[in-house]
N, C-alpha and C positions, 0 to 999 in steps of 0.2 A: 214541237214534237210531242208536248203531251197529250194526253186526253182529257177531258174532265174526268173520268172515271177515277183518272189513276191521281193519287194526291199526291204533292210535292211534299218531298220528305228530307229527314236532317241524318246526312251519311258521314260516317267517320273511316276513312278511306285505311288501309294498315299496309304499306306495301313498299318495300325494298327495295325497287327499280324505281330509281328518277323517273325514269322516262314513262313506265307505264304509269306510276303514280300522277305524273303530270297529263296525260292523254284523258285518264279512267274520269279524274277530276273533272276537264274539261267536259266528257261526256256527259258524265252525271248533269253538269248543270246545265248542258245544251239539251237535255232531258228536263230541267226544269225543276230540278233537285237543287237543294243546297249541300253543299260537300267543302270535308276537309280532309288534309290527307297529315300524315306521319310515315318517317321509315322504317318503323318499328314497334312490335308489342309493351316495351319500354315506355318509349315517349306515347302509344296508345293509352295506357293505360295512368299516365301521368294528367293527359289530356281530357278524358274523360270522367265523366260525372253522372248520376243517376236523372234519367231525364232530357239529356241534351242532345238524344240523338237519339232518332228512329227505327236504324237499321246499321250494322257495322259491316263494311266489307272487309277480309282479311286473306292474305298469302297466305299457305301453310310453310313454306320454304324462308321463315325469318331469322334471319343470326337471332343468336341468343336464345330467348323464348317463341317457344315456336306458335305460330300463328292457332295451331290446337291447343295446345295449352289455355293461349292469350284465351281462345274461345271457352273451352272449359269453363275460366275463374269468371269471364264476365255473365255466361248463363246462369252459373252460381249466384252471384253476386248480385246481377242487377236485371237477368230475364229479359234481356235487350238480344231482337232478334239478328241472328250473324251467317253472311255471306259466305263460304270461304272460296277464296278466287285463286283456283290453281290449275298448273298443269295434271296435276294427277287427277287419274282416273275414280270415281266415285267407291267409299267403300260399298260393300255389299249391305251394312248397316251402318248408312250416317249417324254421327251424331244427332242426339234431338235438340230440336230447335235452331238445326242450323239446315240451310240451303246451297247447294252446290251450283259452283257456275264455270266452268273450266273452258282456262283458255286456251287458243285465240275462243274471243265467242262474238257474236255478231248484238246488235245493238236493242235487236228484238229479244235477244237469249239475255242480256243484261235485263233490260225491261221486267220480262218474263219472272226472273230470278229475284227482282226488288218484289213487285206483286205476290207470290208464293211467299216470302220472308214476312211480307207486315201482314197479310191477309191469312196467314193461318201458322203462327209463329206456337210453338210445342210448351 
């Protein structure tokens, strides 16, 4: 399913729902990604290190610290471009350096959403 164009990349999955977090996973790497998931901004940010990952995908809808936040400290922090994968609707002014993908979304709009994030990250 990849292209050459498109490079395989290191994703740190952040997402609440077993089930989507299991499925997202799978796709990612029947994409040709390598991918890890967590259920949480918490254990995300426990997980993570400067370097180890390419692109972060994150819920905004996470118990505790909310998947915005999580985004805030890591743009801070570490300039690591971020996904956020949610039902809501895009704000009128996204955050910078992050990329919107809202679901359901189809495998091309996932696609689509990784290329935008590493190819012109803010």
């Amino acid at each position: 399913m990849t292209t050459d164009s498109q490079p395989k990349l290191r994703v740190l999955l952040v997402e609440d729902d077993v089930d989507t977090l299991a499925t997202t996973l799978k796709l990612l790497e029947a994409l040709g990604h390598w991918a890890t998931g967590v259920k949480s901004a918490e254990a995300a940010i426990a997980r993570f290190f400067h370097g180890a990952f390419d692109v972060v995908m994150v819920d905004i809808g996470l118990p505790a610290l909310s998947g915005h936040d999580f985004a805030e400290r890591l743009l801070r922090d570490h300039h690591v471009p971020v996904i956020f994968v949610t039902g809501q609707a895009q704000p009128a002014e996204p955050m910078a350096g992050t990329t919107w993908l809202r679901k359901p979304y189809t495998v091309e709009q996932l696609t689509e959403a990784l290329e935008r994030a590493v190819v012109s990250p803010s």
